[in-house]
C-alpha positions as a LaTeX table, in Angstrom:
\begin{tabular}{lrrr}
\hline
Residue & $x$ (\AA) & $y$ (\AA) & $z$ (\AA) \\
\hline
Unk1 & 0.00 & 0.00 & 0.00 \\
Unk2 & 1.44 & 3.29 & $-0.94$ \\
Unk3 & 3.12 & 5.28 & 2.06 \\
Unk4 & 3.88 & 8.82 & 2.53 \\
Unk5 & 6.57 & 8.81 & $-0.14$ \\
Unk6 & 4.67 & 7.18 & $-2.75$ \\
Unk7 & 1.74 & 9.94 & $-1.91$ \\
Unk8 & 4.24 & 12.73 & $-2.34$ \\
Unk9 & 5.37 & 11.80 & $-5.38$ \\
Unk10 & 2.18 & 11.75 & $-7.09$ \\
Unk11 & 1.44 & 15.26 & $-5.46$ \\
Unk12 & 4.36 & 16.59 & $-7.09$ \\
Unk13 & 3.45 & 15.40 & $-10.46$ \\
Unk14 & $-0.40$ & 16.88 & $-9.93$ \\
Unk15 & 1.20 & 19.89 & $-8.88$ \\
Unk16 & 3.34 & 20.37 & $-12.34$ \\
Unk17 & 1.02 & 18.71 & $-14.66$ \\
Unk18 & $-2.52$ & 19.80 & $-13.30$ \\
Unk19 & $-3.19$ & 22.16 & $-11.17$ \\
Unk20 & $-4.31$ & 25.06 & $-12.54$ \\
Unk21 & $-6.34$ & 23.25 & $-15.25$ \\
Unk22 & $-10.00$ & 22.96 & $-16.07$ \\
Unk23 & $-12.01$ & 19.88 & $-15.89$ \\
Unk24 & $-13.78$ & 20.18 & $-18.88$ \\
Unk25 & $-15.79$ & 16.76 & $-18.69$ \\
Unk26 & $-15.55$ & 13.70 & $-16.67$ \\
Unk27 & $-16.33$ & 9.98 & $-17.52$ \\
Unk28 & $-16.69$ & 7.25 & $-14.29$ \\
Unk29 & $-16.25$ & 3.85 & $-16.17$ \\
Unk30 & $-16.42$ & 1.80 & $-12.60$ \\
Unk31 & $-19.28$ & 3.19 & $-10.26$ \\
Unk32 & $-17.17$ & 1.27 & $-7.56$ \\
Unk33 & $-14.36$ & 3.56 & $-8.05$ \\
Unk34 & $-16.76$ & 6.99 & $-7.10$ \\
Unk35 & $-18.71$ & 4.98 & $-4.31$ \\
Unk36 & $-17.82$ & 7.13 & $-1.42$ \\
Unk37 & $-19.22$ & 10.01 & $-3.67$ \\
Unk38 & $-22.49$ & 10.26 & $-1.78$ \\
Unk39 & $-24.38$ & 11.45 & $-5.17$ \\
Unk40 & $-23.45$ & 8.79 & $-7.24$ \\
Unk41 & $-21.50$ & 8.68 & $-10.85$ \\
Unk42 & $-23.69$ & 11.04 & $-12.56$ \\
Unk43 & $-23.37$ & 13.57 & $-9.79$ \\
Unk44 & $-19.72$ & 13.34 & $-9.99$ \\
Unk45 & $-19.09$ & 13.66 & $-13.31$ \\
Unk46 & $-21.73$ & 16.84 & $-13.38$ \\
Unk47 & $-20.37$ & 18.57 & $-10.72$ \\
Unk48 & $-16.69$ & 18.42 & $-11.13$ \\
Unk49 & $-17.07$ & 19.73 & $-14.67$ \\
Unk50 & $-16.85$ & 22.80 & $-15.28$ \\
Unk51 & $-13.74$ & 23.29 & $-12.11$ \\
Unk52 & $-10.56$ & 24.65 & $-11.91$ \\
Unk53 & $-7.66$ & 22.07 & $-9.73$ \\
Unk54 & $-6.10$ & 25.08 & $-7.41$ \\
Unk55 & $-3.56$ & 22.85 & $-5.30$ \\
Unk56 & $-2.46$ & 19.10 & $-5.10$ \\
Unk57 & $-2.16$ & 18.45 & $-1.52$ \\
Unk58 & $-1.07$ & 16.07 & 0.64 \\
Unk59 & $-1.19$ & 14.96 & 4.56 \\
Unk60 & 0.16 & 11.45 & 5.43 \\
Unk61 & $-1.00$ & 9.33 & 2.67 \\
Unk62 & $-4.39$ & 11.84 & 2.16 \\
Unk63 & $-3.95$ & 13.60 & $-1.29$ \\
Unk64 & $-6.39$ & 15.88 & $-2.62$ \\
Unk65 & $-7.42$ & 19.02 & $-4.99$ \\
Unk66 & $-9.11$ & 22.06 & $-3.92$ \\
Unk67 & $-11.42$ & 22.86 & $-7.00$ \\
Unk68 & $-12.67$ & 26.39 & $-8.00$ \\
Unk69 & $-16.03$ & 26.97 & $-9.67$ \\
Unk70 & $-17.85$ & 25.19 & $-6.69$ \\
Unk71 & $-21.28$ & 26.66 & $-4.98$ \\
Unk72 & $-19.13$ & 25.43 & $-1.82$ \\
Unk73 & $-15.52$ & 25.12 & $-0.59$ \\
Unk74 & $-14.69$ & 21.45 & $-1.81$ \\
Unk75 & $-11.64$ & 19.29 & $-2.93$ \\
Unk76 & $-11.53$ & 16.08 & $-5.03$ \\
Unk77 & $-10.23$ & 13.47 & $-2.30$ \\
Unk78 & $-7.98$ & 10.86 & $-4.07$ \\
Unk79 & $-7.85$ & 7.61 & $-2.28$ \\
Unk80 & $-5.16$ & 5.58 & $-3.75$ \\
Unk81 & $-5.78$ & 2.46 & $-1.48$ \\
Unk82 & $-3.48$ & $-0.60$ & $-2.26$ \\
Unk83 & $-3.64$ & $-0.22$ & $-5.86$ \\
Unk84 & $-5.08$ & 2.88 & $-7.26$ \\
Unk85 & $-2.81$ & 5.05 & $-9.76$ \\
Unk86 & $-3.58$ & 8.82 & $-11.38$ \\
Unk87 & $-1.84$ & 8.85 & $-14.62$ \\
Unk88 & $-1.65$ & 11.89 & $-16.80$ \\
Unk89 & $-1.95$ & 10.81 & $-20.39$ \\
Unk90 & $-3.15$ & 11.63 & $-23.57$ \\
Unk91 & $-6.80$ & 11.21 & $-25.21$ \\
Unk92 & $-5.46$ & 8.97 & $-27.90$ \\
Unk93 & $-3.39$ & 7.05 & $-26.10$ \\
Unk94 & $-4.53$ & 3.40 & $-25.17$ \\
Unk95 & $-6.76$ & 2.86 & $-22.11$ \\
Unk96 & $-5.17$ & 0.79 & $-19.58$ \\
Unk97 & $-6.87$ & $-2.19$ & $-18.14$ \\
Unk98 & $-7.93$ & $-0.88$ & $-15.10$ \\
Unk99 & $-9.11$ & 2.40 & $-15.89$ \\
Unk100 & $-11.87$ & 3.87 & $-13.68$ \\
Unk101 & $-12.62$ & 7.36 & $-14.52$ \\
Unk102 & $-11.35$ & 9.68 & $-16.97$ \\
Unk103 & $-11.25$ & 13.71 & $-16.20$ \\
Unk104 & $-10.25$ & 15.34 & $-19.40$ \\
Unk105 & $-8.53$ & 18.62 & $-18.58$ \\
Unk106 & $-7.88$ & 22.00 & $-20.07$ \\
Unk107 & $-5.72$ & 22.30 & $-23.41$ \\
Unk108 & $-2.33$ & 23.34 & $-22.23$ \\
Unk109 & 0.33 & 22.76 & $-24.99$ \\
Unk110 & 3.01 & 20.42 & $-23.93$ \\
Unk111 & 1.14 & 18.75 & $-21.04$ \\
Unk112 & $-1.05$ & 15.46 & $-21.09$ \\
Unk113 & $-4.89$ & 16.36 & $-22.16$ \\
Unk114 & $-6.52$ & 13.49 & $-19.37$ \\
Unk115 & $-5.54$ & 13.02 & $-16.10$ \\
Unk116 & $-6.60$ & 9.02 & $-15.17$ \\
Unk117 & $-7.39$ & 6.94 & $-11.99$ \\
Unk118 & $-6.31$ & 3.10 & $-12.25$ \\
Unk119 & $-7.26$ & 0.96 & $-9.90$ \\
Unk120 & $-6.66$ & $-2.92$ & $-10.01$ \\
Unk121 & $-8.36$ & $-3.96$ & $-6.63$ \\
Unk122 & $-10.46$ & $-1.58$ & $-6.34$ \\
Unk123 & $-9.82$ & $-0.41$ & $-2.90$ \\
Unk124 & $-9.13$ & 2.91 & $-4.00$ \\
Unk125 & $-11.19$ & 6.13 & $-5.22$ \\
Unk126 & $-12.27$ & 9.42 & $-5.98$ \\
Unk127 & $-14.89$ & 11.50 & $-4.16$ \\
Unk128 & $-16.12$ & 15.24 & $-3.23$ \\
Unk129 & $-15.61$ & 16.45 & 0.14 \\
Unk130 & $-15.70$ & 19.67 & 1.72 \\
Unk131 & $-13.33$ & 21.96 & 2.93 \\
Unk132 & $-13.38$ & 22.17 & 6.64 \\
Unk133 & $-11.18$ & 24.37 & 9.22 \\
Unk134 & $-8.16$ & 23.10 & 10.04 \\
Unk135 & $-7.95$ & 22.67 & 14.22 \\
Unk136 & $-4.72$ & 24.19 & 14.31 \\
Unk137 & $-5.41$ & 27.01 & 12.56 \\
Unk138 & $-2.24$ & 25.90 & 9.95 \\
Unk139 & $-2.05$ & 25.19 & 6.74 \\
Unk140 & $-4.19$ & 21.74 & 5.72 \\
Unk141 & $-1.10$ & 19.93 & 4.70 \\
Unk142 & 2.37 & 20.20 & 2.14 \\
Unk143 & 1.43 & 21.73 & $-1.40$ \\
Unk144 & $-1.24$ & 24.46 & 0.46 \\
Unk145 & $-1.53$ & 27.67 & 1.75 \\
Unk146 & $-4.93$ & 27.39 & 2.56 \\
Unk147 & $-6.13$ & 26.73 & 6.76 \\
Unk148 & $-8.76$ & 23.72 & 5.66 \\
Unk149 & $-8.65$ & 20.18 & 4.86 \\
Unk150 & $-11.04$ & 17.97 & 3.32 \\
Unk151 & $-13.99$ & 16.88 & 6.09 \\
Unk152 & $-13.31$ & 13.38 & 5.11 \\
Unk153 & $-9.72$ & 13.43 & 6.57 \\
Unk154 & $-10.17$ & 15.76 & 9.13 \\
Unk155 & $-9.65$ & 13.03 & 12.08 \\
Unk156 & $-5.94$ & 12.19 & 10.69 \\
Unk157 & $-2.94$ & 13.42 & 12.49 \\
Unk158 & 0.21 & 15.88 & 10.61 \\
Unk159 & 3.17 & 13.92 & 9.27 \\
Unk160 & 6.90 & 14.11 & 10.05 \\
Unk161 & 7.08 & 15.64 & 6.88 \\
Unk162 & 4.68 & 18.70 & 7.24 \\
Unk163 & 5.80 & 22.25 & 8.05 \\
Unk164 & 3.38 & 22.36 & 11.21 \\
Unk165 & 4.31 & 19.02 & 12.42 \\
Unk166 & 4.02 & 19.54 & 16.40 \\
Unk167 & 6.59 & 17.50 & 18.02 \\
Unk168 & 6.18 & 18.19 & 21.68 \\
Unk169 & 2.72 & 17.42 & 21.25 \\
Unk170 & 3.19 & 14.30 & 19.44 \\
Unk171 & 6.17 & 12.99 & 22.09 \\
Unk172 & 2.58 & 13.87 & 24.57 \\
Unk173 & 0.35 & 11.88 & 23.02 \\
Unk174 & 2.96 & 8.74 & 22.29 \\
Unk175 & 3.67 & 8.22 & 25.68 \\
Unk176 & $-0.05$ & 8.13 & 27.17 \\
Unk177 & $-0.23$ & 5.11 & 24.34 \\
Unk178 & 1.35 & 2.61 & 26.71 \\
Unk179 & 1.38 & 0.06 & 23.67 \\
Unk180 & 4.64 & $-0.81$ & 21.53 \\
Unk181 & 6.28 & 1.76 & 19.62 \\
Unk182 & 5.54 & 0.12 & 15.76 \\
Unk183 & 1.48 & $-0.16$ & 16.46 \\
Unk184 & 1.63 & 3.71 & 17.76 \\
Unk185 & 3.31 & 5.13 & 14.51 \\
Unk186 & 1.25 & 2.91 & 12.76 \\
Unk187 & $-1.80$ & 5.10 & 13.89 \\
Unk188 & $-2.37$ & 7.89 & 11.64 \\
Unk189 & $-4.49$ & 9.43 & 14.50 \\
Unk190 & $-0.95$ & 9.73 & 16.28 \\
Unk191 & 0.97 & 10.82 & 12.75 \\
Unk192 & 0.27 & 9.94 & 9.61 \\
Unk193 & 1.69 & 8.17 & 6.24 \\
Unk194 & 4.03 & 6.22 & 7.97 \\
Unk195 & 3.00 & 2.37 & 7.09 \\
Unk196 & 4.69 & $-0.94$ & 7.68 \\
Unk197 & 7.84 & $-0.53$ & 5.53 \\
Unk198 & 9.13 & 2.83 & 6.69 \\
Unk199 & 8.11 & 2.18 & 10.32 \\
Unk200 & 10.54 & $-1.32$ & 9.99 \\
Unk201 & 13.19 & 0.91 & 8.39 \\
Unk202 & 13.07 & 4.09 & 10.96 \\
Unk203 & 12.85 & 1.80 & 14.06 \\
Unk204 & 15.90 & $-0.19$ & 12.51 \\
Unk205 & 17.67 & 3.44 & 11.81 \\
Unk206 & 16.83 & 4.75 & 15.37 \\
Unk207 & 18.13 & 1.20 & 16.84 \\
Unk208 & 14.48 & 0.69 & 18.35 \\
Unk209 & 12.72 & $-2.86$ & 18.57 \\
Unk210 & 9.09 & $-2.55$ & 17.26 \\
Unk211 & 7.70 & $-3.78$ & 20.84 \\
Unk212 & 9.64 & $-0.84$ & 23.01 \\
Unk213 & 6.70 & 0.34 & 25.78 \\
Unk214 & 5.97 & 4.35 & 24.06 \\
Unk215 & 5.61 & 4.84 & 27.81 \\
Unk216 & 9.04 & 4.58 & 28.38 \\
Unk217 & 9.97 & 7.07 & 25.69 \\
Unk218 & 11.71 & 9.80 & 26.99 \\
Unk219 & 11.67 & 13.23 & 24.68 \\
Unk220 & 15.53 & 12.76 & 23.76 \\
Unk221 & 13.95 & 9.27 & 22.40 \\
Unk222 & 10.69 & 10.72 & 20.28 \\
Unk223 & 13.15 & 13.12 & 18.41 \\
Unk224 & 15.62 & 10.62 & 17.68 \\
Unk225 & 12.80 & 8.68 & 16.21 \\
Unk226 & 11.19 & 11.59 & 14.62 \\
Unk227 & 14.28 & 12.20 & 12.87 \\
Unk228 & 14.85 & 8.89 & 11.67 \\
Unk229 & 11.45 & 8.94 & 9.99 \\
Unk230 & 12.00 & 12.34 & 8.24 \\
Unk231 & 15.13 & 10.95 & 7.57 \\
Unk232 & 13.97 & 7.43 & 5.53 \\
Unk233 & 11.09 & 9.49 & 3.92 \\
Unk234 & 13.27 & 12.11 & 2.93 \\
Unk235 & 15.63 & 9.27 & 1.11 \\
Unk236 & 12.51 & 7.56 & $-0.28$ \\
Unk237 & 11.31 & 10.42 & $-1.95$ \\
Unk238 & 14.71 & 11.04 & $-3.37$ \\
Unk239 & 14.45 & 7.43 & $-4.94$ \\
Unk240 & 11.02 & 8.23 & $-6.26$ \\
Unk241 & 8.94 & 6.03 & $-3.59$ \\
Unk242 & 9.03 & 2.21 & $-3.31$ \\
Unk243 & 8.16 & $-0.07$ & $-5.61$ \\
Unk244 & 7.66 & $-4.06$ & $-5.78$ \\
Unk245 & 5.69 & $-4.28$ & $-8.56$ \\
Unk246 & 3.55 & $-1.98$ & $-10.91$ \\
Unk247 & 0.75 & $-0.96$ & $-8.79$ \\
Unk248 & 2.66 & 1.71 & $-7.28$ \\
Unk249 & 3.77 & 4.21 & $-10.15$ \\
Unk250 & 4.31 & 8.03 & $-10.49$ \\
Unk251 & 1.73 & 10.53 & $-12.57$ \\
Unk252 & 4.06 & 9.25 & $-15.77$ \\
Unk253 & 4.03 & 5.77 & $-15.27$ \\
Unk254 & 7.31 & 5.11 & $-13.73$ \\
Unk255 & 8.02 & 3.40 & $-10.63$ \\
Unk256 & 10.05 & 3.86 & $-7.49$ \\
Unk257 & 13.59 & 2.27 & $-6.44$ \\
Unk258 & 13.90 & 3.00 & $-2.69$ \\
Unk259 & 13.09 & $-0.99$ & $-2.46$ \\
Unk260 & 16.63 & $-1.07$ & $-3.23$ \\
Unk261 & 18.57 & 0.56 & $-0.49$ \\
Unk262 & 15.84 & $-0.91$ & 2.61 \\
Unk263 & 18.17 & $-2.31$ & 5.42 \\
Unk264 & 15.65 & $-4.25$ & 7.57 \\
Unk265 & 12.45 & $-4.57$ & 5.24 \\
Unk266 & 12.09 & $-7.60$ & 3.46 \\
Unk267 & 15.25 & $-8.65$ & 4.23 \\
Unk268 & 14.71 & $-11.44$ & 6.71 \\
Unk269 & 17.44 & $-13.84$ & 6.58 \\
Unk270 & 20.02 & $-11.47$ & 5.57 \\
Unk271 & 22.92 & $-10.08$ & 7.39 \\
Unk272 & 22.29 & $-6.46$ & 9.18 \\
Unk273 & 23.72 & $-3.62$ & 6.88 \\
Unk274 & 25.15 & $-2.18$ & 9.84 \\
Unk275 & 26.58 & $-4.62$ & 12.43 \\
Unk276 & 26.48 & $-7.81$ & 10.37 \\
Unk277 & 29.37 & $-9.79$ & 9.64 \\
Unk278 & 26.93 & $-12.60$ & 7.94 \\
Unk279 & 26.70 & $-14.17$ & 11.19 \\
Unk280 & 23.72 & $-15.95$ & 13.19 \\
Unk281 & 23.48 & $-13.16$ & 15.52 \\
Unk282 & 23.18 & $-10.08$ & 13.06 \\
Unk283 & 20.79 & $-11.48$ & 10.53 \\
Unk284 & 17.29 & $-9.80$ & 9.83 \\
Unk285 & 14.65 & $-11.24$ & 11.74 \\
Unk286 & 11.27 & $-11.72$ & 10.81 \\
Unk287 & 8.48 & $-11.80$ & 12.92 \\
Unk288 & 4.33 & $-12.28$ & 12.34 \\
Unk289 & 2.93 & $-8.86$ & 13.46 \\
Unk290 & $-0.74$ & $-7.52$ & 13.37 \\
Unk291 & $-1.42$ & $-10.16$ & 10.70 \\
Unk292 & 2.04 & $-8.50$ & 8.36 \\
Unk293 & 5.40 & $-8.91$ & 9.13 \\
Unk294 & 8.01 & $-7.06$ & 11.30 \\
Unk295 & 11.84 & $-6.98$ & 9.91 \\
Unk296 & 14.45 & $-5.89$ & 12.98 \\
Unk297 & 17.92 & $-6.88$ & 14.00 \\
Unk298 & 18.39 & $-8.73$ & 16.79 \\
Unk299 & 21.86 & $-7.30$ & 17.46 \\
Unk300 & 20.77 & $-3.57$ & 17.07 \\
Unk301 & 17.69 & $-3.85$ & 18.06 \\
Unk302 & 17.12 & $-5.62$ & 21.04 \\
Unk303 & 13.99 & $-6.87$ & 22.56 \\
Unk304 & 13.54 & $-4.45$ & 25.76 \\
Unk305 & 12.71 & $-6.22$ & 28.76 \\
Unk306 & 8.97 & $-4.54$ & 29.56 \\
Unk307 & 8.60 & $-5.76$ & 25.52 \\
Unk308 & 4.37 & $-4.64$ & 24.64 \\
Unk309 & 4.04 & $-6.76$ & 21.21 \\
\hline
\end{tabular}
């Protein structure tokens, strides 16, 4: 499931190749794909036409686009779910297999006329929501000036990544968790975007095993963490995202290679990148966590005694 990273990359692509466009017509070839649009596919497709995309906008793994032309302040909420992909292409250019809805945009010479949403299992979508306040009075995420955020993702917390990231506040709420460290940056009521392959690869950066109490965090502990997560995403996005197969792809089609350079990740079996010598000891472990899998070292990252799995 795309993370953070993989979110941000297709923001920046939106952000060169569409905003500021018209939607001069839209075309919903899978109802599923528009079915948290509470009016339906005809609704959608009439009321999106005729708006401008202002921003592309991201918090956590939310991306959306204020539109302008609206009787109210709304955005188009993109929900990319395990599998969904917006592709910028051209009219003539062959449909792909698991198009859902087509939004053909504004003639601007040298960019794409249709922007696309893929979506193989169909977890993903597209819907209206409106704009609400933003509790913190701050911007609603990266990619906006604009103090609101879409109603529909309201509830979910700032990322590591975001300007107006709070992290006294954050190192507050983590500790009154008292669960393990990897389920409570799994939360994205606690901070968002971070899923399970960047949480196995800035727990493994900050030396911290997956089942450390939060309650036990000190502050000099949260920042350390904090940093190792800007840190990984910051690297990620440099690599263009992660990518295992083609479900996860940028706004042109091309995937990610982050899944290169992961140190803990996938890499059960193998020696640790850091203290490994190819020995028993400093191997990647794998172990069966909230029905997925957590990768750590058992050199570097040792089990703490008061362990919350």
């Amino acid at each position: 499931m795309p993370e953070l990273p993989e979110v941000e990359v297709v923001r920046r692509g939106l952000e060169s190749w569409v905003c500021g466009r018209g939607i001069e017509s839209a075309q919903v070839h899978d109802p599923r794909s528009v079915r948290r649009h509470v009016g339906g596919p005809a609704d959608f497709e009439e009321t999106i036409t005729g708006t401008t995309i202002t921003e592309a906008v991201r918090r956590g793994k939310f991306l959306w686009m204020p539109l302008a032309g609206l009787p109210e302040n709304a955005a188009l909420v993109a929900h990319l779910g395990m599998s969904g992909q917006l592709l910028v292409e051209e009219s003539d250019a062959e449909r792909e297999k698991h198009l859902k809805v087509t939004l053909q945009l504004e003639a601007v010479s040298g960019k794409p006329a249709e922007l696309r949403f893929i979506d193989q299992r169909i977890f993903g979508g597209l819907f209206l929501s409106n704009l609400v306040s933003t509790s913190d009075g701050a911007p609603g995420g990266l990619g906006s000036i604009l103090t609101s955020i879409p109603e529909a993702a309201a509830h979910i917390a700032r990322d590591v990544l975001d300007p107006a990231f709070d992290i006294e506040l954050f190192h507050r709420r983590l500790r009154a968790r008292r669960t393990g460290i990897k389920r409570a940056i799994l939360d994205q009521n606690l901070v968002s975007g971070v899923g399970n392959i960047y949480a196995d690869e800035a727990l493994w950066q900050a030396r911290m095993h997956y089942a450390r109490p939060t309650d036990t965090m000190r502050r000099s502990d949260t920042e350390h963490l904090v940093q190792a997560l800007r840190a990984i995403m910051t690297r990620a996005l440099d690599a263009g995202g992660t990518s295992f197969d083609q479900l996860y792809v940028n706004v042109n089609g091309a995937s990610g290679y982050f899944s290169r350079s992961l140190n803990a990740y996938g890499r059960s079996g193998q020696p640790c990148t850091r203290c490994g010598d190819g020995g028993v000891a400093s191997q990647i472990r794998r172990d069966a966590f909230m029905g997925r899998s957590s990768y750590t070292c058992p050199t570097c990252q040792k089990v703490p005694r008061n362990a919350r799995f």
